[in-house]
C-alpha positions as CSV (number, residue, x, y, z in Angstrom):
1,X,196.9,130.4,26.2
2,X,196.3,127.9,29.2
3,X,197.7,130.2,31.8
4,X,195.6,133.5,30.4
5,X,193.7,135.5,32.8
6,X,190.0,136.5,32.6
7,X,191.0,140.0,31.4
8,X,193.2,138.8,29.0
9,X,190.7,136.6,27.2
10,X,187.9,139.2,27.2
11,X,190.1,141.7,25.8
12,X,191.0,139.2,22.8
13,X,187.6,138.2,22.4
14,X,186.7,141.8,22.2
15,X,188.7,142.5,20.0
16,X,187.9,139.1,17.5
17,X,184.4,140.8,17.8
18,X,185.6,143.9,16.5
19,X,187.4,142.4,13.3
20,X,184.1,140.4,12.7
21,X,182.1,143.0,11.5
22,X,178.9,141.5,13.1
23,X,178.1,144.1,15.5
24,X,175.6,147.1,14.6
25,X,177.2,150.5,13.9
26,X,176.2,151.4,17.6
27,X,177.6,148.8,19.4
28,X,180.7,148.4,17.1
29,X,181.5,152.4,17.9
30,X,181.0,151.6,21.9
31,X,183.5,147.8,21.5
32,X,185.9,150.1,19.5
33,X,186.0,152.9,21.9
34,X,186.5,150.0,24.9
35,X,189.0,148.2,23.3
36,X,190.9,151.3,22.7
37,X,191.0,151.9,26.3
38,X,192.1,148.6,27.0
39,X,194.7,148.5,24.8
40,X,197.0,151.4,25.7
41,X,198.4,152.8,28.9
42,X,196.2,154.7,31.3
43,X,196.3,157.9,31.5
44,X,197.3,159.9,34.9
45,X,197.3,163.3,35.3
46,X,199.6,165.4,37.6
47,X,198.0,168.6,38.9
48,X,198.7,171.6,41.3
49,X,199.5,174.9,42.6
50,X,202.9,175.8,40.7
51,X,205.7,174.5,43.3
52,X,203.6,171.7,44.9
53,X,205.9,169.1,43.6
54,X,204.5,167.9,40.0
55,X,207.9,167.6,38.1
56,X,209.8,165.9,40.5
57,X,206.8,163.3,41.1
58,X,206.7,163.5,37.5
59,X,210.4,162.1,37.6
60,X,209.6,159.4,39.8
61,X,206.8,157.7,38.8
62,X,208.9,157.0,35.2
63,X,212.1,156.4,36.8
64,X,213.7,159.0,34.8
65,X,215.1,162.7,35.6
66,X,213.0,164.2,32.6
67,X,212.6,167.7,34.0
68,X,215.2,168.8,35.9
69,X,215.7,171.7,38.4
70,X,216.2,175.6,36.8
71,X,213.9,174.1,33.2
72,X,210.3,175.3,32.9
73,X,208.3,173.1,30.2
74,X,204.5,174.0,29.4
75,X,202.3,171.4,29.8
76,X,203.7,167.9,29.4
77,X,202.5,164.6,28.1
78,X,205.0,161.7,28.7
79,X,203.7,158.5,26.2
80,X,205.6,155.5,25.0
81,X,207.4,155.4,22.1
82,X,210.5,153.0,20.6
83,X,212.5,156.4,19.9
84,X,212.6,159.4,21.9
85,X,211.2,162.6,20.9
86,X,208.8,165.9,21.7
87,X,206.7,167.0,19.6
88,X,206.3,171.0,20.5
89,X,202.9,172.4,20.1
90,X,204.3,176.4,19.3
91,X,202.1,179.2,20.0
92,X,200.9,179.7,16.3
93,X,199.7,176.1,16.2
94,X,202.6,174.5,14.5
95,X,204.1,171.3,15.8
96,X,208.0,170.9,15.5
97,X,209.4,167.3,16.4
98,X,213.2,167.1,17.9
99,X,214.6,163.5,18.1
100,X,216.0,164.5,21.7
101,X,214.0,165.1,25.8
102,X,216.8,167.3,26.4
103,X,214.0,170.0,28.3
104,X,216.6,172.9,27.7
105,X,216.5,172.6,23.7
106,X,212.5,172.0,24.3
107,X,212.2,175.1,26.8
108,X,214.2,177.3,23.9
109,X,210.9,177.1,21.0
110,X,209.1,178.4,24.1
111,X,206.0,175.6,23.0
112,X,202.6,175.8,24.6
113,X,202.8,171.9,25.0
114,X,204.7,169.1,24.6
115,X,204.3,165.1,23.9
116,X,207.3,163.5,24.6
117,X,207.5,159.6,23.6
118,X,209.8,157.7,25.2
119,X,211.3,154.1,25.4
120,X,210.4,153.3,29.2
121,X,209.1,150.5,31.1
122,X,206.9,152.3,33.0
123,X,205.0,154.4,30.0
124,X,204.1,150.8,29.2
125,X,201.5,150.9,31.9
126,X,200.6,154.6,32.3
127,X,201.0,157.4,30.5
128,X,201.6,161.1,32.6
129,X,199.9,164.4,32.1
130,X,202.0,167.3,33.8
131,X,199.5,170.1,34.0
132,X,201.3,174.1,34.1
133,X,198.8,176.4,35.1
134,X,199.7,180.1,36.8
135,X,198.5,180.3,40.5
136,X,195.4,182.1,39.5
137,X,192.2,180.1,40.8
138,X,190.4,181.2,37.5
139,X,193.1,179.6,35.1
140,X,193.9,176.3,37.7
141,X,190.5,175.7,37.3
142,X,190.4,175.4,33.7
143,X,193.3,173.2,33.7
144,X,192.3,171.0,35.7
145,X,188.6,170.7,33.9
146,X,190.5,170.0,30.9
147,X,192.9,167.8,32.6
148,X,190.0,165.6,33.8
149,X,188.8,164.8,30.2
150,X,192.2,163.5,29.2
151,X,193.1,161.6,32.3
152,X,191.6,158.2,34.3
153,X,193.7,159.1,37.2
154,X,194.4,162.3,38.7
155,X,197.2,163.0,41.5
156,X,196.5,166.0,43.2
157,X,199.3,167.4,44.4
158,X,199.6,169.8,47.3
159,X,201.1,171.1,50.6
160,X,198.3,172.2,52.6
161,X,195.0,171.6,50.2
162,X,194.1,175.6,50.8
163,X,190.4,175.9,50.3
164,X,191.1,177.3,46.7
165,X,192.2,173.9,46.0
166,X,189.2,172.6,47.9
167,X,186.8,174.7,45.9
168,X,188.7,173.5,42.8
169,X,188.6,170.0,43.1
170,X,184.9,169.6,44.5
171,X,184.1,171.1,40.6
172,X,185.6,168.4,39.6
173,X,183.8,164.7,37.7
174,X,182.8,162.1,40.5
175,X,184.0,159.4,38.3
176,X,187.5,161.1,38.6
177,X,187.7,161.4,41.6
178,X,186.6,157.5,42.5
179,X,190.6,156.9,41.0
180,X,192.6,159.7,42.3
181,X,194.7,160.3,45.1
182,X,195.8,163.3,46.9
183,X,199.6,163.9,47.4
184,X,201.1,166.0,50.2
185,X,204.0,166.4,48.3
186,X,206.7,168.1,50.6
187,X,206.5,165.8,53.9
188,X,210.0,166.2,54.4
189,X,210.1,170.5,54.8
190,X,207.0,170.0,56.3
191,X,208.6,167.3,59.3
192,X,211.3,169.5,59.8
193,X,209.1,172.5,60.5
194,X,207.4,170.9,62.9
195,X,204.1,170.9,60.8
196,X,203.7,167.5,59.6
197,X,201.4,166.0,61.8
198,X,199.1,169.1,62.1
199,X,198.6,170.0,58.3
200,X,198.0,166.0,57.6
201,X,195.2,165.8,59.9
202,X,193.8,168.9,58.7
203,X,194.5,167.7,55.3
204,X,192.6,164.4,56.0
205,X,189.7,166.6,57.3
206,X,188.8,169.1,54.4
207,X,189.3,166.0,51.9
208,X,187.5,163.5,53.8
209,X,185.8,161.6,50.9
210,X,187.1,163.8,47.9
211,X,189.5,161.7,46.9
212,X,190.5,157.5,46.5
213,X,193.0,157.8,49.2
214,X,195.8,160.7,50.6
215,X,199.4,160.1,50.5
216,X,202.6,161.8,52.1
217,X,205.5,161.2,50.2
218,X,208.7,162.7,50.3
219,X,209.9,162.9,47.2
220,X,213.6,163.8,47.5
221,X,214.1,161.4,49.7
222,X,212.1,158.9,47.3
223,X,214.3,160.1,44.4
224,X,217.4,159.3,46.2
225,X,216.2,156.1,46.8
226,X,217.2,155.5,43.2
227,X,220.3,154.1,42.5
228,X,222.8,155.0,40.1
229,X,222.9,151.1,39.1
230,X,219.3,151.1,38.7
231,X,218.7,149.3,41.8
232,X,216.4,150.4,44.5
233,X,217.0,151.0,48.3
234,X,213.4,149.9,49.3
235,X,213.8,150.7,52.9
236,X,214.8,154.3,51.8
237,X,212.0,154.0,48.8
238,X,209.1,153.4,52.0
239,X,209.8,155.5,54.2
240,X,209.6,158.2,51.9
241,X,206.0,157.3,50.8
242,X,207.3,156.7,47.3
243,X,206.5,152.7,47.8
244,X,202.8,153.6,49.4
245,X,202.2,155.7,46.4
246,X,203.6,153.7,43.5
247,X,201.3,150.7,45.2
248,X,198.3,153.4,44.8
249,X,198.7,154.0,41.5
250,X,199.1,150.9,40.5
251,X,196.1,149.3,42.0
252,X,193.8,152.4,40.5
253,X,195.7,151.7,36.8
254,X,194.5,147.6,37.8
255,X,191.5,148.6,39.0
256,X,190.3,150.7,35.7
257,X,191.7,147.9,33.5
258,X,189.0,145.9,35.5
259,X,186.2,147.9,35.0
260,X,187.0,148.1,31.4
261,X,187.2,144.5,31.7
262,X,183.4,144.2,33.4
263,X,181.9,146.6,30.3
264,X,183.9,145.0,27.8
265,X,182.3,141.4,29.1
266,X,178.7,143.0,29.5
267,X,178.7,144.1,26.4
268,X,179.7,140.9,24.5
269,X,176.8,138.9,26.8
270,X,174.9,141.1,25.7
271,X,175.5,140.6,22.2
272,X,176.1,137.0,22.7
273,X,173.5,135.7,19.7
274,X,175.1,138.0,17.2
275,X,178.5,136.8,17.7
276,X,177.6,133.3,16.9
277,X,178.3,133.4,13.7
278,X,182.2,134.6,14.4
279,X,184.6,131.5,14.5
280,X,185.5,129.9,17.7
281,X,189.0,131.2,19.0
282,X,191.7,128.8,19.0
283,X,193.3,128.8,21.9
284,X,192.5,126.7,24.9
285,X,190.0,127.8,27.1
286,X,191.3,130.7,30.0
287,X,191.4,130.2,33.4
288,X,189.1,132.6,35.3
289,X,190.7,135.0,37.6
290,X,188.1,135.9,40.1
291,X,187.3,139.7,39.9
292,X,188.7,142.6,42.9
293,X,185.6,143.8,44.7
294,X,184.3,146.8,45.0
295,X,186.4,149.5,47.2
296,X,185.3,149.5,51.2
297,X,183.5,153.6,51.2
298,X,186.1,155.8,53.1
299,X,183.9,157.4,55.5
300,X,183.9,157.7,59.1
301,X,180.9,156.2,59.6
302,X,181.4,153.2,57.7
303,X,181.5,150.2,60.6
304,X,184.8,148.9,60.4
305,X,184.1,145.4,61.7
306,X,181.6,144.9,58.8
307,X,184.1,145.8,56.8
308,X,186.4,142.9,57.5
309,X,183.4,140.3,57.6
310,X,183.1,141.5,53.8
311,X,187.2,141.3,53.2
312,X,186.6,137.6,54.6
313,X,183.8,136.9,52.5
314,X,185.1,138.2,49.5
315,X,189.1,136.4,49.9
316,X,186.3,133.5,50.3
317,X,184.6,134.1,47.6
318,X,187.9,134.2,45.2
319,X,188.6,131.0,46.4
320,X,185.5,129.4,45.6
321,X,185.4,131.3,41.9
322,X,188.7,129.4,40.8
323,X,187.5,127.5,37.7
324,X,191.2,125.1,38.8
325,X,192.9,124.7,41.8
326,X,196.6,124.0,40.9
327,X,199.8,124.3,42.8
328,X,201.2,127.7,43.7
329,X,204.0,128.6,41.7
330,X,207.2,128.4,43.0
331,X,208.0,131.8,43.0
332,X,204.7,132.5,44.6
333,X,205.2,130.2,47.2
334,X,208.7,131.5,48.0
335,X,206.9,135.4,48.3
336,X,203.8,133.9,50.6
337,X,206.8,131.8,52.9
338,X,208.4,135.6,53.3
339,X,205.2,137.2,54.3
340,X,204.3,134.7,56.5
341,X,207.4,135.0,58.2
342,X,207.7,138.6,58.1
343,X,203.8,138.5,60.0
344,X,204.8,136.0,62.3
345,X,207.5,138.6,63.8
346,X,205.7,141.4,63.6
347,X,203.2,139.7,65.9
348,X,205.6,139.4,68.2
349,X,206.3,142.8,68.6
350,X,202.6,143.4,68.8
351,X,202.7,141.3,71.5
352,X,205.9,143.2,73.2
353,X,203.7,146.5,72.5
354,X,200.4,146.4,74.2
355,X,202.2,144.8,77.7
356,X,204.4,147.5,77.5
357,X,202.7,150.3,76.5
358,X,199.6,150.9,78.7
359,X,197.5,153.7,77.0
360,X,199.3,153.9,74.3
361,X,199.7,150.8,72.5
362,X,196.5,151.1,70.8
363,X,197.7,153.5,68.6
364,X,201.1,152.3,68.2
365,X,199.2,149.4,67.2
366,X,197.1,150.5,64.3
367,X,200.7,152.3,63.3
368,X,202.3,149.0,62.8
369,X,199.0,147.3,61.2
370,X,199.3,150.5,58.6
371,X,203.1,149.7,58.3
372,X,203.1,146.0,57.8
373,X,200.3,145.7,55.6
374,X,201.4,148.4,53.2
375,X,205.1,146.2,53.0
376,X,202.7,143.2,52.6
377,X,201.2,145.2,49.7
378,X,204.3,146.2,48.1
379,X,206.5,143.2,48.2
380,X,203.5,140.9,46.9
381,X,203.2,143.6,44.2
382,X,206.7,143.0,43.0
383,X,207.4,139.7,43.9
384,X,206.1,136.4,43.3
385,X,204.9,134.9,39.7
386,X,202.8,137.4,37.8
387,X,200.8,134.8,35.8
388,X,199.8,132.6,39.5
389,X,195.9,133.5,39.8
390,X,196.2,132.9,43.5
391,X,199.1,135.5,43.8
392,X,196.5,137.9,42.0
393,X,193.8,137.2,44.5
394,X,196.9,137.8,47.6
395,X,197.2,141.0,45.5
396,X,193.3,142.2,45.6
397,X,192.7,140.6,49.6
398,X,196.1,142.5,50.3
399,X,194.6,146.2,48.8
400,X,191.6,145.5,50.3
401,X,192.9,145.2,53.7
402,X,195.4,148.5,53.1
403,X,192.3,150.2,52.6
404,X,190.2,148.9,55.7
405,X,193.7,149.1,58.0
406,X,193.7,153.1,56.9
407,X,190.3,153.8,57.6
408,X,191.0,152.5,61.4
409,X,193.7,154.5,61.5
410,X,191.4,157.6,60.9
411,X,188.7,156.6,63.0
412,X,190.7,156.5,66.4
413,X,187.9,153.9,67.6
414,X,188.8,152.1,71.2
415,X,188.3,148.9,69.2
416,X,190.8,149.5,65.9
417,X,193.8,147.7,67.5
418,X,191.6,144.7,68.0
419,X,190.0,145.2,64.8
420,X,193.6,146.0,62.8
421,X,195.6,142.8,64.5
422,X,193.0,140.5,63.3
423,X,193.0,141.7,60.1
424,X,196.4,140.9,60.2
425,X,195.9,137.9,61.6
426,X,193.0,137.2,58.5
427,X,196.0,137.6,55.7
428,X,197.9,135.7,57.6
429,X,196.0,132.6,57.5
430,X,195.0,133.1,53.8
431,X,198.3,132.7,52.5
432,X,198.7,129.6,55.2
433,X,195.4,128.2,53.5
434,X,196.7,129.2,49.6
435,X,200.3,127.5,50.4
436,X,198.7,124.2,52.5
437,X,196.2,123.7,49.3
């Protein structure tokens, strides 16, 4: 296991202690109940007034048209599972099992809820929590309560975030919302209409601080970026949101598998002298991946500038943690070459934009920052080789900066062009630094 991340080799050492029997009954319930967590998916929860947009999100985030148009399912639990089939919850408390997701032969035992295993890629990671609720506060509510004790992630999905949504989510657990975003689901009616612009900055305003980050997506138009043959038109796939959003949700699932990660390694330490007795493991020792920081506060009174002092310090910081330098991968040093190139033009038009512009380059500006370091975000994401430590720290240096570049966006400050370009200019010379080493 010479190439085994940090996480990796915590989780198996966890789980060694587990098998040993040497831990007390207390602290053997609290490693069971952690390495539980780390060992299947994480669970994300879709949630809204009916019509905001959950089924066809639903859809997407699986690859998969599992509900389709005209079919209305109860509540939904998508899991993975070598077969497909749902297991319908009826309303006397039976459970019937059908070897088939067909949702029209579910929909006809008229079930309360449904689990539906199936054999997809992306239930390997997460697993999805469609939440059916009437639009009555009172019963939303309750749903989403209950919701929140089944799910690490929540995706709020909405068109306007009324302030019966508002007054709903604020009931909500803190530690919830730390790792859930809020969709505005229907950015392409709303663009048409003419509304877009005004009901995301009011959007922004009532949730200011309520949720891990807000996200419009398009999601026909993301759907449709799907192609019959599998493949996906990535152009079409980001400018529909559905690239910023799978990015999101992936870093939250990454981010909870590290916290997990930080409690399950606390908790062996601490129980370090009662473990010595359990036989050394035999493979060779792991090579440390250094550990994301903590998320930048979205407020508007965080100081922006401090917060890329702290990016710089903490990409530093990674560096330093490496237990090995080695080369980069090739594949990795293929995806950094890219980037770097991609930057390198995307200067240029910077460039080309404040001569030209006058007063309104600055926000132009910030507007291509937010573009370009989202793509930088996504293509690192799915390029490159998975198992390169440094591609990992690209990976957690790139979020960061997404983060940070949004928050300038928001806080229209005279100084966030400046601020957002030399960001830019930070990642940049990062990946220079990882690909000269």
């Amino acid at each position: 296991m010479s190439n085994q991340t940090l996480a990796a080799r915590v989780q198996s050492d966890l789980a060694r202690a587990v098998a040993s029997g040497l831990f007390s009954e207390q602290v053997q319930s609290q490693a069971e109940t952690l390495l539980s967590r780390l060992e299947r998916p994480v669970r994300v929860a879709l949630i809204g007034l009916p019509g905001s947009g959950k089924s066809s999100l639903l859809n997407l985030l699986v690859g998969q048209n599992i509900v389709g148009d005209g079919v209305r399912l109860p509540t939904l639990q998508l899991v993975h599972g070598e077969t497909t089939q749902a297991t319908c919850t009826l309303p006397d408390g039976s459970k019937q099992t059908l070897a088939t997701s067909d949702p029209a032969a579910i929909a006809a035992l008229e079930p309360v809820f449904v689990e539906m295993a199936l054999p997809l890629p992306a239930l390997g990671k997460i697993s999805l929590l469609e939440v059916v609720a009437p639009e009555d506060p009172n019963a939303l509510h309750r749903a989403s309560q209950w919701a929140a004790k089944r799910a690490e992630i929540v995706l709020w999905c909405t068109q306007e975030f009324t302030e019966v949504e508002q007054r709903i989510w604020r009931q909500m657990p803190d530690n919830i919302k730390d790792f859930s975003l809020l969709l505005i689901t229907h950015m392409d009616v709303l663009q048409e209409d003419g509304r877009f612009d005004g009901i995301k900055g009011a959007v922004r305003t009532a949730a200011l601080g309520e949720f891990n980050k807000i996200l419009p997506i398009a999601v026909p138009r993301a759907l449709a970026a799907r192609q019959s043959d599998g493949t996906v038109d990535k152009d079409k796939m980001r400018d529909s949101g559905g690239s910023a959003l799978i990015s999101a949700v992936l870093k939250q699932v990454a981010t909870g598998k590290r916290s997990l990660i930080d409690m399950a390694e606390v908790l062996l330490l601490q129980n370090a002298e009662t473990l010595a007795a359990m036989p050394a493991a035999q493979e060779e020792p792991a090579q440390e991946v250094a550990k994301a920081p903590e998320q930048p506060a979205a407020s508007e009174t965080q100081e922006v500038t401090s917060g890329i002092e702290k990016l710089r310090t903490l990409a530093a910081k990674r560096a330093a943690e490496e237990t090995a330098q080695t080369a980069l991968h090739p594949a990795t040093r293929e995806a950094y070459q890219h980037v770097i190139d991609h930057l390198q033009k995307s200067g240029e038009k910077l460039e080309v934009q404040l001569r030209e512009l006058g007063e309104t380059a600055p926000s132009a500006v910030i507007a291509q920052c937010v573009d370009d370091i989202q793509w930088l975000c996504d293509y690192l994401n799915d390029n490159g080789d998975a198992d390169d430590a440094a591609l990992l720290r690209a990976r957690d240096t790139a979020y960061d900066a997404a983060d940070l570049v949004q928050l300038m966006e928001l806080e229209k400050r005279d100084s966030a062009a400046l601020e957002a370009v030399s960001l830019m200019l930070q990642l940049k010379r990062e990946l220079q630094a990882d690909l000269a080493a």
